[in-house]
C-alpha positions as CSV (number, residue, x, y, z in Angstrom):
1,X,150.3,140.5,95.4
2,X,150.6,140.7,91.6
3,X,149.2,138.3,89.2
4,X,148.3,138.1,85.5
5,X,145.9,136.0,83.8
6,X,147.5,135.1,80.4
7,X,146.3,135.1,76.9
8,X,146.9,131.4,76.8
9,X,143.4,131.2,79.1
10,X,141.9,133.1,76.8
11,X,142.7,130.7,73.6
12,X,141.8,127.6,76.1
13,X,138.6,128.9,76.5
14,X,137.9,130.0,73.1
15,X,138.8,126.8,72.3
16,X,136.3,125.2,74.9
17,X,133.5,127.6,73.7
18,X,133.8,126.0,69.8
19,X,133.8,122.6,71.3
20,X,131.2,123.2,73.3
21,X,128.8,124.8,70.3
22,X,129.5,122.4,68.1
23,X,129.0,119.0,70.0
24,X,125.5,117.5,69.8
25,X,125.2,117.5,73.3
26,X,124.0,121.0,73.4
27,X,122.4,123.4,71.4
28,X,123.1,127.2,70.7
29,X,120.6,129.7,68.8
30,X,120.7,132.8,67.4
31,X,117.6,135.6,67.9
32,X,116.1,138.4,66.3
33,X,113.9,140.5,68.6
34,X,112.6,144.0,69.8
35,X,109.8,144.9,67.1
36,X,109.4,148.4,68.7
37,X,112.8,149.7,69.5
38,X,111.7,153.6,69.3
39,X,108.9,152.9,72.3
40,X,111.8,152.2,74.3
41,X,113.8,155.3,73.6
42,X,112.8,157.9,70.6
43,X,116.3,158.1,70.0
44,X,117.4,154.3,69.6
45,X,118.1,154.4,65.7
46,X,120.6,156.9,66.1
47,X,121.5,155.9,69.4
48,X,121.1,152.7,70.6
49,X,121.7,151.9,74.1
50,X,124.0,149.3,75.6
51,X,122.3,146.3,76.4
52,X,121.9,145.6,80.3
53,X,123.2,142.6,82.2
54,X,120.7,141.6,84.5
55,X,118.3,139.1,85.2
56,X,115.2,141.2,84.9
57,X,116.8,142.7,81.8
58,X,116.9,139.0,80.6
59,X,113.1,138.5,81.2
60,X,113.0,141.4,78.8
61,X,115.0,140.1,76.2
62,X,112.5,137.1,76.2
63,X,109.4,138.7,76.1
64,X,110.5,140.8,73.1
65,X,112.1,137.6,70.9
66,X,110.3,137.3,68.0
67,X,112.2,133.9,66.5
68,X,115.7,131.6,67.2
69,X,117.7,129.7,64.6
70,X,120.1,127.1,65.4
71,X,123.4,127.1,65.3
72,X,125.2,124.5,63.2
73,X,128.6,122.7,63.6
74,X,130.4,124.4,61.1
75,X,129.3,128.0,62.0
76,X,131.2,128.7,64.8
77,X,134.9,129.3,64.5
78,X,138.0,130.8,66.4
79,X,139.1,134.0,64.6
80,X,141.9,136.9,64.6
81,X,142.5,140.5,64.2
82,X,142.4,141.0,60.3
83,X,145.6,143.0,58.9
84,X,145.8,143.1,55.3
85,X,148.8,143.5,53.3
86,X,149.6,147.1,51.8
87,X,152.5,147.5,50.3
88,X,154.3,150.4,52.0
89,X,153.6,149.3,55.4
90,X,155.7,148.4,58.0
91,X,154.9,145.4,60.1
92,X,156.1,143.9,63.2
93,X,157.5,140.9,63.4
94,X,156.9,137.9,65.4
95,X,159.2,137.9,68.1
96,X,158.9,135.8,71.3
97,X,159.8,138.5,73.8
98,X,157.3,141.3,73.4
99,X,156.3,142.6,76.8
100,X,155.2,146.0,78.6
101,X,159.0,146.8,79.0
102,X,160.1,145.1,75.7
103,X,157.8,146.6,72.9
104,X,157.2,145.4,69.5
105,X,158.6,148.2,66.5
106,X,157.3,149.9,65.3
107,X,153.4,149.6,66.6
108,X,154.5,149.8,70.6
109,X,152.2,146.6,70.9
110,X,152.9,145.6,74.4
111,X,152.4,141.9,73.6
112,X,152.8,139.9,70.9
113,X,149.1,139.2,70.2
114,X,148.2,142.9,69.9
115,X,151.4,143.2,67.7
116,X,151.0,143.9,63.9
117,X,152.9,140.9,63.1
118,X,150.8,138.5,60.3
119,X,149.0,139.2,56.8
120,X,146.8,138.3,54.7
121,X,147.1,138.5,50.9
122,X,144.9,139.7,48.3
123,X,144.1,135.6,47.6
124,X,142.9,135.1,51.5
125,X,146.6,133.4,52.0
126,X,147.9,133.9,55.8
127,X,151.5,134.5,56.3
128,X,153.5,135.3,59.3
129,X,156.4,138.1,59.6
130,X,159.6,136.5,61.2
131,X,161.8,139.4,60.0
132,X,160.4,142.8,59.2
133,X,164.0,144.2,57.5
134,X,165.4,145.3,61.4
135,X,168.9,146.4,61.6
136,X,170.9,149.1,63.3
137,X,169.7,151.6,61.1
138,X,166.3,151.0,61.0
139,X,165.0,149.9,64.2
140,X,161.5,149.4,63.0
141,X,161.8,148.0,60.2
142,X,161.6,148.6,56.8
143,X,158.0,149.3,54.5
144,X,157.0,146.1,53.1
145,X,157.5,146.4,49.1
146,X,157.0,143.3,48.3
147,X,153.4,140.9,48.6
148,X,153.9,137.3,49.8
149,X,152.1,135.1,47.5
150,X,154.0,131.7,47.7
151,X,152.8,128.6,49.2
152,X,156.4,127.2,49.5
153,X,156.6,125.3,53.4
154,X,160.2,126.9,54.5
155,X,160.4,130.8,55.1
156,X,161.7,133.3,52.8
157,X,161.3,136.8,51.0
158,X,158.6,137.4,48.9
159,X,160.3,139.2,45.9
160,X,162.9,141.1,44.7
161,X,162.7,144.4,46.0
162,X,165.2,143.8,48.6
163,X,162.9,145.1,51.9
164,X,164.2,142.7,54.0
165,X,161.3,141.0,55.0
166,X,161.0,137.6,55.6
167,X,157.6,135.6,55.4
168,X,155.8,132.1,57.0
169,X,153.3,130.6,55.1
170,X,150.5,129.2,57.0
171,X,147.0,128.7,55.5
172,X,144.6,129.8,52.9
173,X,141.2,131.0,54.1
174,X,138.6,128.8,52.5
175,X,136.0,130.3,49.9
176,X,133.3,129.0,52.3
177,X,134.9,130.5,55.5
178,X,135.1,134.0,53.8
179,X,131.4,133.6,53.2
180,X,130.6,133.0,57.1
181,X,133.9,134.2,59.2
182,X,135.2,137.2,57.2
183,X,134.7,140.4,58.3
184,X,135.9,143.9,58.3
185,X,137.9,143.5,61.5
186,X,138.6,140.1,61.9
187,X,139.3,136.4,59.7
188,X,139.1,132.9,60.5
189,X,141.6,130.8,61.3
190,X,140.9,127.0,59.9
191,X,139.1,124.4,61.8
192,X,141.0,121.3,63.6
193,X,143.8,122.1,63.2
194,X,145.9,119.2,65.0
195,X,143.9,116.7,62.8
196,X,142.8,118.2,59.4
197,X,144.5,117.0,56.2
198,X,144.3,120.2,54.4
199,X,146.8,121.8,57.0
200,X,148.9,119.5,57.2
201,X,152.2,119.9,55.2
202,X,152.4,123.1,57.0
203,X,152.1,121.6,60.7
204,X,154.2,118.6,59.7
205,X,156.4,120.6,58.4
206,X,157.0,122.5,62.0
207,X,157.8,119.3,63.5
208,X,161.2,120.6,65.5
209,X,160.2,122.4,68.5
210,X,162.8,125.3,69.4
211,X,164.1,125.4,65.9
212,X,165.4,128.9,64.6
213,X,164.6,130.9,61.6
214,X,165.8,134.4,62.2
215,X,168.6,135.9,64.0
216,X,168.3,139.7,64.0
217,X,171.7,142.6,64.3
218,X,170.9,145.4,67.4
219,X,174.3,146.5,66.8
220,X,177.2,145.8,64.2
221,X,180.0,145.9,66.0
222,X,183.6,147.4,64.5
223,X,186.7,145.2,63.9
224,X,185.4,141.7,63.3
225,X,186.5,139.1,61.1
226,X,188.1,139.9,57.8
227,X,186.5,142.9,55.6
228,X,184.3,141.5,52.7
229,X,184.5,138.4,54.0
230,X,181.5,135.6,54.6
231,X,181.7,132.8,57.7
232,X,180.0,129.7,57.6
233,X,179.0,127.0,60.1
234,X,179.3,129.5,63.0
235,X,177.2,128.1,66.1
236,X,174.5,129.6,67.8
237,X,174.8,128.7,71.5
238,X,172.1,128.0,74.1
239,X,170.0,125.5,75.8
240,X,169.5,124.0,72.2
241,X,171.5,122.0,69.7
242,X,172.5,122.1,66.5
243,X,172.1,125.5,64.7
244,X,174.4,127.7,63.1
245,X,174.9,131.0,61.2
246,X,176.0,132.4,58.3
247,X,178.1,136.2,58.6
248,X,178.5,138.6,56.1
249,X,181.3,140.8,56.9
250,X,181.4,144.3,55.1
251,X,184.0,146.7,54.0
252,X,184.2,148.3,57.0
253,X,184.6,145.1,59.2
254,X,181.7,145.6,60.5
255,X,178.9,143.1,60.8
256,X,176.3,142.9,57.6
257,X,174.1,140.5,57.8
258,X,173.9,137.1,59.5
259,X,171.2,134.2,58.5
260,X,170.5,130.7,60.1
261,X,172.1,128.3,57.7
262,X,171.0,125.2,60.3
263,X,168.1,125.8,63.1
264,X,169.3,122.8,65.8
265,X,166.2,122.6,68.1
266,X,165.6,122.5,71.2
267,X,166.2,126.3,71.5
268,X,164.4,128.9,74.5
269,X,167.8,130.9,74.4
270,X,170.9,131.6,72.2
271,X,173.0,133.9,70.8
272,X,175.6,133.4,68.2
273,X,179.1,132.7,69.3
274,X,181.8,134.3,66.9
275,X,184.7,132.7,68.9
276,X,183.7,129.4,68.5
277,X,182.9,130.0,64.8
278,X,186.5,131.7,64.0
279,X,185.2,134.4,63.4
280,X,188.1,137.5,64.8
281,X,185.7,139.4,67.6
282,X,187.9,142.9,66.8
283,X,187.5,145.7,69.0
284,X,183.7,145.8,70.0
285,X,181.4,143.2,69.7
286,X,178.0,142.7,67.9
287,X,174.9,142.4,69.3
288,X,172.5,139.5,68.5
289,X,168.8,138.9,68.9
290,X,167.9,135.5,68.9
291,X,164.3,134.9,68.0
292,X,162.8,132.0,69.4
293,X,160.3,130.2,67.6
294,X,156.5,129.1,69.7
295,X,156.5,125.6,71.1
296,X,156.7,123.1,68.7
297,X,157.8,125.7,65.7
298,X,156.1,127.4,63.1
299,X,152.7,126.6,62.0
300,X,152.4,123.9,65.1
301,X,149.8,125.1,66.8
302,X,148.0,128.1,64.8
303,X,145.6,129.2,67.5
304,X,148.3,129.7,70.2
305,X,151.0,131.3,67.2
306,X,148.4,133.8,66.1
307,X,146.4,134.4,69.4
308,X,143.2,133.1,68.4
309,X,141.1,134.0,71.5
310,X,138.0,135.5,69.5
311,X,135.4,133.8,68.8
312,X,132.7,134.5,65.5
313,X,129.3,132.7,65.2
314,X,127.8,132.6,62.0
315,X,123.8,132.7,61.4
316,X,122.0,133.1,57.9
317,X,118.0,134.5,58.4
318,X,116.1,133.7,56.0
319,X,112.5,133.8,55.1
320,X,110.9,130.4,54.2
321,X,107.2,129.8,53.3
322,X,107.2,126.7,54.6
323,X,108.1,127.8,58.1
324,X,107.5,131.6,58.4
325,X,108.7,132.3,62.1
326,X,110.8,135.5,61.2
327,X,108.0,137.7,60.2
328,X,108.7,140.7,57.6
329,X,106.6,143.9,57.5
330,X,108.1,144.9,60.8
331,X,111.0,145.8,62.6
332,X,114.3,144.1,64.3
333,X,116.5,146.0,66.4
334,X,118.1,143.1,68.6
335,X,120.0,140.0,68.1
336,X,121.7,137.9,70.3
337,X,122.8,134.3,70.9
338,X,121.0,131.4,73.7
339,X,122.8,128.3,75.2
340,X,120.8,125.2,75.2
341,X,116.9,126.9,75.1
342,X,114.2,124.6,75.7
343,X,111.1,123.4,73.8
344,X,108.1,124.9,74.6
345,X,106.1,123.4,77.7
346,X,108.8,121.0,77.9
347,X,112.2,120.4,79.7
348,X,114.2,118.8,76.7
349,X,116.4,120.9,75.2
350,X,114.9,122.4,71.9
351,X,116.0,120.8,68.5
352,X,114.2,122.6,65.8
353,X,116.3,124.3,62.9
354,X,113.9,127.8,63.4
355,X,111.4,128.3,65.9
356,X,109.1,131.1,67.2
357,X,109.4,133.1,69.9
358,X,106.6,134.7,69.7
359,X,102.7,134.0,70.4
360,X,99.8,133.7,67.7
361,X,95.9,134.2,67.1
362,X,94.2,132.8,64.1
363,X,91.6,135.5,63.2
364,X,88.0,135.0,61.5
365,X,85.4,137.7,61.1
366,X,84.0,140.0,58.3
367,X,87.3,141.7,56.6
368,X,89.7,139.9,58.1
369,X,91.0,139.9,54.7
370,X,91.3,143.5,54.1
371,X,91.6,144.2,57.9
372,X,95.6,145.9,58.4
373,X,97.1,146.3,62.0
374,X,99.6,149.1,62.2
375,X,102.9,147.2,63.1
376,X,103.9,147.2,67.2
377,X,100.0,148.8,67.8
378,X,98.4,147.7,71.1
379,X,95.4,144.9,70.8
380,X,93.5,144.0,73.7
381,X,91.0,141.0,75.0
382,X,88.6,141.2,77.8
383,X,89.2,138.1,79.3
384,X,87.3,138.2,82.3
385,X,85.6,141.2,84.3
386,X,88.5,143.4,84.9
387,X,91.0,141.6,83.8
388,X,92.2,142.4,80.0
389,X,94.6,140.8,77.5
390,X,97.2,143.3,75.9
391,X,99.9,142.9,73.5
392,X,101.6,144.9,70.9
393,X,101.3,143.4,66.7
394,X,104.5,141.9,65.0
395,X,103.1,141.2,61.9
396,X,99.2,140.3,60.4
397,X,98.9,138.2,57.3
398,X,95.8,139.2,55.8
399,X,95.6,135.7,53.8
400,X,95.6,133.6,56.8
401,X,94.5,135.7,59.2
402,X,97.6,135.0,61.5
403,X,98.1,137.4,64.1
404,X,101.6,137.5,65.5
405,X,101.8,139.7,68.5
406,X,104.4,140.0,71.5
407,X,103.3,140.8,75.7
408,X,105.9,142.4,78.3
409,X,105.5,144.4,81.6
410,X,105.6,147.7,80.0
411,X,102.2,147.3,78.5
412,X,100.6,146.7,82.0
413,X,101.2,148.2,84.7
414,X,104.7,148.3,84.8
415,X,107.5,150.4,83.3
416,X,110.2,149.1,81.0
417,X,112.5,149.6,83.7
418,X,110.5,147.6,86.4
419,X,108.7,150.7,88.0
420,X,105.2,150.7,88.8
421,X,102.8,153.2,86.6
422,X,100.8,155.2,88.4
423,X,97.6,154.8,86.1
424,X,98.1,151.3,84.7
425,X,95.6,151.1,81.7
426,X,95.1,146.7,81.8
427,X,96.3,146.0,85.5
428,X,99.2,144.5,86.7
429,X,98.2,141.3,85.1
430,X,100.0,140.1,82.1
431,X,97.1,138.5,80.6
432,X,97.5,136.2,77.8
433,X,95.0,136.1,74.7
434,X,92.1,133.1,75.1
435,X,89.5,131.3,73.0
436,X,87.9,129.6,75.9
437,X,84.6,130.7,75.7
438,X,84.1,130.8,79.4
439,X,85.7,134.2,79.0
440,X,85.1,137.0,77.3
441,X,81.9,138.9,76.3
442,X,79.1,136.2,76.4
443,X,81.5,133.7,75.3
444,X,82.8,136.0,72.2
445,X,86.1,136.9,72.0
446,X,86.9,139.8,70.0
447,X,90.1,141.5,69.3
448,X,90.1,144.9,69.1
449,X,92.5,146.9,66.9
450,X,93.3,148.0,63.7
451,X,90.8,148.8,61.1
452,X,88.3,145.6,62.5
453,X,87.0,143.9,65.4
454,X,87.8,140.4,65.0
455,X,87.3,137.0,66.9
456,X,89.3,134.1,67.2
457,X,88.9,130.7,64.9
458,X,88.2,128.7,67.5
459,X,87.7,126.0,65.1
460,X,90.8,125.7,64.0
461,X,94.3,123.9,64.9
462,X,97.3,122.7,63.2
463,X,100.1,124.5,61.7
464,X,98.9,124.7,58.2
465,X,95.8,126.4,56.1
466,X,94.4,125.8,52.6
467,X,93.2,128.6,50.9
468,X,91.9,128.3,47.2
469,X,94.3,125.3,46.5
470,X,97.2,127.4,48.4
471,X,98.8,125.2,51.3
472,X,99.8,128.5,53.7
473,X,102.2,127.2,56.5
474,X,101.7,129.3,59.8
475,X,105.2,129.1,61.6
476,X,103.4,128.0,65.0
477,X,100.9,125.2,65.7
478,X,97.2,126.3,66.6
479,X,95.0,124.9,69.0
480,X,91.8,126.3,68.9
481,X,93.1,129.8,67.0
482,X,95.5,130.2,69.9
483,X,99.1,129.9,69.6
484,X,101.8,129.6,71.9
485,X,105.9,129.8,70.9
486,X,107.7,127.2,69.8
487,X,110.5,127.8,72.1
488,X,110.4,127.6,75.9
489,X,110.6,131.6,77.4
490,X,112.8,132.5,80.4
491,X,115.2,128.8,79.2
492,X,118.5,127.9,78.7
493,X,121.2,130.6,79.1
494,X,120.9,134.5,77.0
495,X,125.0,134.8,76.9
496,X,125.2,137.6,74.0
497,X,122.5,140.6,73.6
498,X,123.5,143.3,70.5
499,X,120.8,145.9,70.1
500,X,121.3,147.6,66.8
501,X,119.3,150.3,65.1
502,X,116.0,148.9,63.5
503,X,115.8,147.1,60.1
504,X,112.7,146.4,58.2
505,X,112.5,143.0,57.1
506,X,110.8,142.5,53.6
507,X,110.0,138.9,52.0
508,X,113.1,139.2,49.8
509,X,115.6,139.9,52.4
510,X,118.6,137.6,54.0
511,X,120.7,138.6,56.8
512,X,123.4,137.2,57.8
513,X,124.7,137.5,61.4
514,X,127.8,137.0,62.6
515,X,128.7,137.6,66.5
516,X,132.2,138.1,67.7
517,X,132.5,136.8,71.3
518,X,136.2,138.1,72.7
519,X,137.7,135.7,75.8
């Protein structure tokens, strides 16, 4: 039994993936994680490894996120394979009959969407290719000489050169979509585009389903009509109605050139019938390749016309003293994307524009000033006899004394992998960092690391600190010097994971992050 699964799927739920990140009903993040990418593999920045789909992988991805920022409503956006104009190139041109045993000329695309077959100018302006310069003589076409740069709503060349290409209009990418959805690969296509205003002279202006453009010449034929001699009002034939040609007759009575001079509608099939045109058929006839335009023409529906089954999500990090949750100092060498995460200690969906990932200590003690933690070094808490607190530092801040540090299985008694250590150093217990004086050494706690031993301000909670005037905001909310992340761990749904050679973030640093998901 054969079967196919077509690209229109792949649009529908490309499509459906937009809606469903942009409606208020659910909530989609982007993360920044794995502070220590070369404990996991010495050889990650040159080669890092391809992430793992797998629920215990996913715990992993968790216990390594250091923050999450949400996703807004205009930062998600369908997008297509970017081909930029260059004159000299040939193109394909849109045809609706592409296939494995039909290919496109002259890239041998075996369907239309993987067919080089749209451009986009030097200005950001989109245009499609309904005739490439195809004739008997040059069955792939002809270099494009020529750079579309008109805005007009009806098809035609581009200049003077005489290449023989034919161009659509069909949008203009938007200064702010260049700044989010353009990328070295791929471009946007615009948003809503049944219903947006911008748009829509061009879609109103494709308002004839089945109505031809282009009518290309396979093969000339010898002995028709009268040499030198042009034809009008000759009727294309098929399931449609209404269109007709224009013939060009050479020297040679051979066929030249035919145009559509009316496009009917209506039209899935069609050739152009000589006979009925009175136009003398001679001794062998030519061969005609209708090209039928997508449902409802032109510029009707863009996503289906350029095969817009890619998705990019936009996300801007940036560092903000007013809510510090992605740290600098240290190291990122993941990112990745989380459908509908919850709050922390809570089953409502989380709201938050940022929040941390990551657990917190508010430190007090003699030097906690001057004290330094060597970024992603191990601390440790004896919490009770035997038992000890671990966890590797994501960043210090010597004026507040915040402590930012991450916990997974691989710093107890368990490999990265999931495998048991034969000598684990802290147990098999991943034991989180307390103030509860009940624990600890004679109700101290001290944290040991760095330069310092230092204890935990158990006096203080909130999310903020005064310091000589200074309002310092911490990124997570204290109780007691303790802690926990904003977000909820183990929630909602990881659905993209990108692990990427490590960065260093510093205080003056943006990134922007953009995520192409492919349906």
């Amino acid at each position: 039994m054969s079967a196919i699964i077509t690209d229109q799927l792949r649009i529908l739920n490309a499509k459906n993936f937009v809606a469903a990140a942009t409606s208020s009903t659910n909530a989609y993040y982007s993360f920044v994680g794995l502070p220590n990418a070369t404990n996991y593999s010495s050889t990650w920045d040159n080669d890092p490894p391809a992430p793992k789909d797998s629920f215990e992988q996913e715990n992993d991805y968790w216990d390594t996120m250091i923050a999450v920022k949400k996703i807004g409503g205009t930062d998600v956006r369908q997008v297509i394979k970017k081909i930029n104009w260059k004159s000299g190139t040939t193109y394909d041109m849109y045809r609706h009959d592409i296939s494995r045993t039909n290919t496109s000329k002259p890239s041998g695309a075996t369907s239309l969407y993987s067919a080089n077959y749209y451009v986009v100018n030097e200005d950001f302006q989109v245009y499609i290719c309904l005739d490439n310069g195809t004739d008997p003589e040059n069955t792939t076409g002809k270099p494009s000489l020529d750079q579309p740069t008109f805005t007009d709503l009806e098809p035609r060349t581009a200049g003077d050169s005489g290449d023989g290409y034919i161009w659509k209009y069909l949008y203009t990418i938007k200064p702010s979509d260049i700044v989010k959805f353009d990328s070295t690969n791929f471009m946007p296509v615009p948003r809503d585009w049944d219903s947006n205003t911008t748009d829509a002279p061009v879609r109103n202006n494709a308002n004839t389903s089945g109505q031809l453009k282009v009518v290309t010449v396979t093969n000339r034929g010898a002995g028709i009509g009268t040499a030198n001699r042009t034809y009008t009002g000759v009727p294309i034939k098929g399931d449609g109605s209404g269109a007709e040609a224009t013939i060009v007759i050479n020297n040679d009575s051979k066929l030249e050139s035919v145009t559509v001079s009316k496009g009917g509608s209506n039209y899935t099939y069609g050739t152009v019938d000589l006979v009925a045109g009175n136009v003398p058929t001679g001794t062998t006839l030519p061969i005609f390749n209708v090209i039928i335009p997508p449902q409802g023409g032109h510029g009707a529906d863009i996503y289906r016309e350029l095969g817009a089954y890619n998705v990019l999500v936009y996300s801007r990090i940036e560092n903000d003293t007013e809510n510090p949750d992605f740290i600098t100092g240290n190291q990122i060498a993941r990112v990745g994307l989380i459908e509908n995460p919850e709050a922390f200690n809570s089953s409502t969906t989380l709201t938050s524009d940022k929040a941390s990932a990551s657990y917190a200590l508010k430190l007090v003690g003699t030097g906690y000033s001057t004290t330094t933690f060597t970024p992603d070094a191990e601390i440790i808490q004896t919490v009770g006899l035997g038992s000890t607190a671990a966890g590797r530092v994501i960043s210090y801040d010597q004026n507040t004394g915040v402590l930012k540090y991450w916990q997974d299985k691989s710093i107890v008694g368990f490999n990265s992998d999931g495998s048991l250590k034969t000598n684990p150093k802290y147990g098999f217990n991943l034991n989180r960092f307390t103030s509860d004086p009940d624990y600890g050494n004679s109700g101290t706690v001290n944290i040991i690391g760095g330069s310092a031993t230092l204890g935990i301000d158990t006096n203080f909670t909130g999310v903020s600190t005064s310091i000589n005037n200074r309002t310092y905001y911490l990124g997570n909310s204290f109780t007691n010097g303790v802690a926990n992340p904003e977000v909820k761990k183990y929630s909602g749904n990881i659905i993209y994971v990108d692990n990427r050679p490590s960065i260093t973030r510093s205080t003056n640093q943006k990134e922007d992050i953009k995520v192409i998901l492919q349906f």
